[in-house]
N, C-alpha and C positions, 0 to 999 in steps of 0.2 A: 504494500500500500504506500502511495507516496506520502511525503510528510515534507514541514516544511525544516529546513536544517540552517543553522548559519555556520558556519567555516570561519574558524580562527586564523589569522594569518600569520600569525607571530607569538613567541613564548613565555610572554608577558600575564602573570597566571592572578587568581585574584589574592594571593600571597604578597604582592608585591609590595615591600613599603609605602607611604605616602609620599615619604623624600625620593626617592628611586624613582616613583612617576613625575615627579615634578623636574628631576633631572632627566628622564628621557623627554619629557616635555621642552624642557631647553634643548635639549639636542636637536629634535627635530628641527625650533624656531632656527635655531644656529644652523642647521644643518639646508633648512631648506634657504637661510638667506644669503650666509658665508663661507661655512665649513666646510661644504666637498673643494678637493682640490683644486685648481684653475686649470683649465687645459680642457676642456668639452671640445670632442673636433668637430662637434655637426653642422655650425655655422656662426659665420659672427654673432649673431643673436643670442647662442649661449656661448660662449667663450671663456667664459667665467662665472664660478659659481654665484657670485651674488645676483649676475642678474640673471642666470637663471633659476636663482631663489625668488626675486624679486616677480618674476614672472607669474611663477607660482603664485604664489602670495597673494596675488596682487589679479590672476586671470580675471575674477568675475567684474573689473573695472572697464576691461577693455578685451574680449574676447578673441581668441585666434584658435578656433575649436582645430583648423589645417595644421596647427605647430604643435597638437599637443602628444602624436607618435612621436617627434624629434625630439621633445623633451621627454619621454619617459625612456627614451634612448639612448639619452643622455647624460641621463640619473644613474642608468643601468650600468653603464660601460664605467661607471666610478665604484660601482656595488653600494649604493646610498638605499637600495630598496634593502638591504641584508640587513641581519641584526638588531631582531626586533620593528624596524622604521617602513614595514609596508605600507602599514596600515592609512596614511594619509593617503597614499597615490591609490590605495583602492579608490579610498573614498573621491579622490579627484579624478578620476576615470571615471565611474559612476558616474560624479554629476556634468561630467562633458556627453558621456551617452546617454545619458537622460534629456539632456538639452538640446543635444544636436544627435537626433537619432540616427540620420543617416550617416553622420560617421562611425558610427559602433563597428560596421564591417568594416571600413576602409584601418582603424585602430585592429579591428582584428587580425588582419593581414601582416598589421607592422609588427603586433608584438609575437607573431609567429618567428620574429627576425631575434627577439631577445635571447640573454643567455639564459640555462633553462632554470635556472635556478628562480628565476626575475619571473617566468612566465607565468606560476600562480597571481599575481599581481594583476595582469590584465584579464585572466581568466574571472578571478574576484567580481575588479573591477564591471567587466559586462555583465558577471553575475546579478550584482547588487545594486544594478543602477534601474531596474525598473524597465526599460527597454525589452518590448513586445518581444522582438527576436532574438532574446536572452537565451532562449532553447536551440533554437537554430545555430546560433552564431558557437555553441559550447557544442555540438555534436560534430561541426567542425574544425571544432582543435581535438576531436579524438584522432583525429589525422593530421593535424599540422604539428600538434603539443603530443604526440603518442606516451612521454615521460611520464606525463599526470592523467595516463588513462583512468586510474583508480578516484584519482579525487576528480573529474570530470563525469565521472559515472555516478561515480555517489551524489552531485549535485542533479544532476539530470532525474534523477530517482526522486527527488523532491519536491515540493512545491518550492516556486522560485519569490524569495525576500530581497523587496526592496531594503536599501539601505535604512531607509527614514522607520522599518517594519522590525530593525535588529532590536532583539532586549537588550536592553542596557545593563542588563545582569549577567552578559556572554562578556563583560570586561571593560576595563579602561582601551583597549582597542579600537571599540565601535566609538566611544568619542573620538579619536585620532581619525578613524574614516569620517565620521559625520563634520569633522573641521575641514579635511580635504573636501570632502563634497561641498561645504560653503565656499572654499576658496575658488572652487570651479564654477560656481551659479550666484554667490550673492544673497543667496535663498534664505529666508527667515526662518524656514521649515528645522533643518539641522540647528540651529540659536537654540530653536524654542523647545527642540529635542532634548539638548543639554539641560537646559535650564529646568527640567521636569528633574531632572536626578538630582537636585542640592538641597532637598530635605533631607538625603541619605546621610550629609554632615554630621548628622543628631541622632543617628543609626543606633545603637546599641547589640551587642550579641550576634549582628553580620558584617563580618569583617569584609566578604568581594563587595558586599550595597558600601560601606563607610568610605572604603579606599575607591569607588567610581564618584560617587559624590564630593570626596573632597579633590578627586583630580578636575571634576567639573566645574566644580566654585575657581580653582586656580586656572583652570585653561580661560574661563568666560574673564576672569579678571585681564587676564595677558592678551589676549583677544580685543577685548573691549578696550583697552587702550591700542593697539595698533589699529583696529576694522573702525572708524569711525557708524560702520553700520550694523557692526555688531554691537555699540553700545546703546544706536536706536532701534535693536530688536530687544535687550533686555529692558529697555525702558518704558516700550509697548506692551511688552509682556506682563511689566507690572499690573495691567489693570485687568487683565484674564487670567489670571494664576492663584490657585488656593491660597489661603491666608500662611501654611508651611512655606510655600515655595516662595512667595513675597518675604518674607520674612530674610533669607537668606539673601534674594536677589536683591534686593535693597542692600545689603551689605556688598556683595556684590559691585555693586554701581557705584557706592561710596567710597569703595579702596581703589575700583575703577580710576575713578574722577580726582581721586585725592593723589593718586600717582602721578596721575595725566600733570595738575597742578605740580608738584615735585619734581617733574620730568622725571621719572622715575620710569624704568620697564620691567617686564618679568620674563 
């Protein structure tokens, strides 16, 4: 019987310290603005990691759904998807084939080029982005990706989960994809995702809800100072959100804003 499953993309387990999230959290921020080496040979465009951090970062401002196989090609050939750090690019894959459905195939093709290690990544990616020919396009890399016959099979068997569908109790991972997938769309949807999990802060007796809640109160913090439109989705949020979740997001918006004042970042 099929069923619906989500797929972890990395070994980040609900074990994880709160400090240990918060420092993969900078990593990522560092990784995707600064930290991969310089030297990206795909085109002037990425040449260097910050601007093709910067890119990232920054898609849903100014869209080039045609550049976004060269940059996850880009990413790849430095090994920046290894090591825990998928989990964003799923999520930014997703929300470019969600967006631009007719690129899912033409991305399908490119990331048949990646190293195979990298290929779960786009696989994910089409997975969890909501895109009608999610099933199609994954029966196809049983022959382009032959590597991950088994975990392509097991998806196929399932009902197919959009990103915005994942429980937030599968990890601090689906946050790191639900942040990629804003960084690709803009989209309020992923914000307001997050913003459901920081009543967990006040958890008691479940350590995976405590440690996803407080990596969401920290990432909406760090976020909301850089996305100036992330900190007008918490602030809309305020007035549709139970009296828990207010509670917290108001604090939230206040160390926000109090940083932003300090110049401070996270």
């Amino acid at each position: 019987m099929a069923h619906s499953s989500a797929v972890c993309p990395c070994d980040i387990c609900a074990a994880t310290p709160i400090s240990m999230l918060k420092a993969l959290w900078r990593s990522l921020v560092l990784a995707l603005a600064l930290a991969c080496s310089a030297g990206f040979a795909a085109t002037d465009k990425f040449s260097d990691a910050q601007t093709l951090g910067q890119w990232i970062t920054y898609y849903y401002v100014q869209p080039e759904p045609q550049r976004v196989g060269e940059a996850i090609r880009a990413a790849s050939s430095k090994g920046f998807m290894q090591n825990g750090k998928a989990a964003p690019f799923i999520g930014f894959i997703a929300g470019v084939a969600n967006k631009s459905p007719s690129m899912a195939q033409t991305l399908a093709k490119q990331f048949a080029t990646l190293a195979k290690v990298d290929q779960p990544v786009g696989i994910l990616g089409i997975w969890y982005s909501g895109n009608p020919e999610a099933k199609p396009l994954l029966e196809r890399f049983l022959k382009t990706m032959p590597a991950h016959k088994a975990m392509i099979e097991h998806l196929l068997a399932s009902v197919p989960l959009g990103l915005l569908d994942l429980p937030l109790e599968e990890g601090p991972w689906v946050l790191d994809a639900l942040w990629g997938y804003f960084m690709a769309t803009g989209d309020a949807a992923p914000v307001a995702r997050i913003i459901t999990a920081l009543p967990w802060v006040n958890i008691r007796g479940d350590v995976p809800r405590l440690l996803v809640g407080g990596a969401a109160r920290w990432s909406l913090i760090s976020n909301a100072i850089q996305h100036e439109r992330v900190m007008v989705v918490c602030r809309n949020e305020l007035a549709s959100q139970s009296a828990d979740v207010r509670m917290v997001l108001s604090e939230v918006i206040a160390s926000a804003e109090k940083d932003m004042k300090e110049g401070k970042t996270r």
